[in-house]
C-alpha positions as CSV (number, residue, x, y, z in Angstrom):
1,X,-10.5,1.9,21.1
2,X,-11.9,2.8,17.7
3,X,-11.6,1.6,14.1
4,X,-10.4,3.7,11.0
5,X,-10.3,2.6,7.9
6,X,-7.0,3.8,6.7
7,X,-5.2,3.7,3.5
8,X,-0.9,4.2,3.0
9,X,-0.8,5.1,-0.9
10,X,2.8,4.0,-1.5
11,X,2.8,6.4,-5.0
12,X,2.0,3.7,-7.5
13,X,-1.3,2.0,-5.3
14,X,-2.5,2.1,-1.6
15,X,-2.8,-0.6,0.9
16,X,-6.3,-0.3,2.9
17,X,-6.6,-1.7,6.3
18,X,-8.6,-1.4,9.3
19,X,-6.6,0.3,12.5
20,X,-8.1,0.1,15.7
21,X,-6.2,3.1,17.9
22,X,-7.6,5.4,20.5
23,X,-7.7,8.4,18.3
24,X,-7.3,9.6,15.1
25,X,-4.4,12.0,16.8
26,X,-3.2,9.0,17.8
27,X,-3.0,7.4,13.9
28,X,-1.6,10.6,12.5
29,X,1.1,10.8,15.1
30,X,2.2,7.4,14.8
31,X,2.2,7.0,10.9
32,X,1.7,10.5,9.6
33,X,1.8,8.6,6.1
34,X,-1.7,6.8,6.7
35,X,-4.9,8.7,4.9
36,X,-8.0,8.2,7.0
37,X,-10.9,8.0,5.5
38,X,-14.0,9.6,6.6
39,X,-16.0,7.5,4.4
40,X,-16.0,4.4,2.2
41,X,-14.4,4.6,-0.7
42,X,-17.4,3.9,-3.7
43,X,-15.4,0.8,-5.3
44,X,-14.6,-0.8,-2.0
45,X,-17.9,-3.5,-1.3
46,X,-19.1,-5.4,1.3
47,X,-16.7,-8.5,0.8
48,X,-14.1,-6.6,0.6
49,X,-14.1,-4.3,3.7
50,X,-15.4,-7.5,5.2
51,X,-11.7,-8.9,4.8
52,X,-10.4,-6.0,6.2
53,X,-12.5,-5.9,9.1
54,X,-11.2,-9.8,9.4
55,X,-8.0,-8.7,9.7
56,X,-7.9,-5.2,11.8
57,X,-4.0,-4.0,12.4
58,X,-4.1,-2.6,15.9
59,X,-1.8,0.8,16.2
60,X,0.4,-0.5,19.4
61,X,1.4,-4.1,18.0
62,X,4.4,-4.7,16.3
63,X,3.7,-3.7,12.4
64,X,2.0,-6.4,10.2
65,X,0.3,-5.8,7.1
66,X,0.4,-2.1,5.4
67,X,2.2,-0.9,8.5
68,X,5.0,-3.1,7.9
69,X,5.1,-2.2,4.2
70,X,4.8,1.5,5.2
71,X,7.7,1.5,8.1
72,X,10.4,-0.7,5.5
73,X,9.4,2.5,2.9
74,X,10.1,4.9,6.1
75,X,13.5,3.1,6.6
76,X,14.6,3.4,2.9
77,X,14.1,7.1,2.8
């Protein structure tokens, strides 16, 4: 499995997490809304992708986090 550092920009902000998954096909085809990023975003430090890394979401568990925030958005729509 691999980490991503994803982000779900829900049109007014984003939500960053960390997403371990086996691929980034495997990200996009799951939750085609997620951004991955290749890189670090400048403003994001240490202690903050520290607390992400604290808390990784994992792609096949039931959604916690920005996934839950991202699929109760899916289900408005």
């Amino acid at each position: 499995m691999d980490e991503f550092l994803v982000c779900y920009d829900y049109g007014s902000g984003g939500l960053w997490g960390i997403l371990t998954a086996p691929s980034e096909d495997a990200v996009r085809a799951k939750y085609p809304e997620l951004t991955i990023a290749e890189v670090r975003p400048p403003w994001m430090d240490d202690e903050h992708i520290g607390q992400l890394y604290a808390e990784p979401l994992r792609l096949d568990d039931p959604p916690t986090g920005l996934l839950a925030a991202l699929v109760a958005d899916r289900e408005r729509t």
